[in-house]
C-alpha positions in Angstrom: -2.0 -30.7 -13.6 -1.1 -29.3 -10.5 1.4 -26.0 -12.3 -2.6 -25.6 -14.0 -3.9 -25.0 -11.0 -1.2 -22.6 -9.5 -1.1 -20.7 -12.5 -4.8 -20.7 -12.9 -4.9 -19.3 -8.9 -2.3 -16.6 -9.6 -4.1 -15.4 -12.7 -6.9 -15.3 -10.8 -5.5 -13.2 -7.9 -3.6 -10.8 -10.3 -7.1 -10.0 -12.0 -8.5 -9.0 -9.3 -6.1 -6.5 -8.2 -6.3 -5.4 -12.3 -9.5 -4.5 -11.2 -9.5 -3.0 -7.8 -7.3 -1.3 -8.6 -8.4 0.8 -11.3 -10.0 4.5 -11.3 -13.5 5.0 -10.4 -14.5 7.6 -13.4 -18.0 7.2 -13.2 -20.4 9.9 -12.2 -20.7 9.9 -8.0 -22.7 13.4 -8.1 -25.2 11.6 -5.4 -23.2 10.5 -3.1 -20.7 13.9 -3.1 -24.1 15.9 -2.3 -24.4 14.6 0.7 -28.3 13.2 1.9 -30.7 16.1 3.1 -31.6 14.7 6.7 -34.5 16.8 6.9 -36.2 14.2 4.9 -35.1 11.2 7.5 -37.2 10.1 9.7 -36.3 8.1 12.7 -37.0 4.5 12.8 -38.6 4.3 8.8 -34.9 1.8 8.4 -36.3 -1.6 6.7 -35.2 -4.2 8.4 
């Protein structure tokens, strides 16, 4: 029971650094533009 659960746990761990660590290939066009801050106004944040 307990070897379940350590295995389980390590599993769990190694998936998640599967996926971290793989490429981003999706499209980021918007964020490598850049924001035009002529369009910002000051204070209009939502919070």
């Amino acid at each position: 029971m307990n070897t379940k659960r350590i295995l389980f746990g390590m599993m769990a761990c190694l998936m998640l650094v599967a996926v971290s660590c793989t490429p981003n290939t999706g499209d980021d066009e918007a964020y490598e533009q850049g924001i035009d801050k002529k369009h910002i106004k000051p204070g209009s944040s939502k919070r």
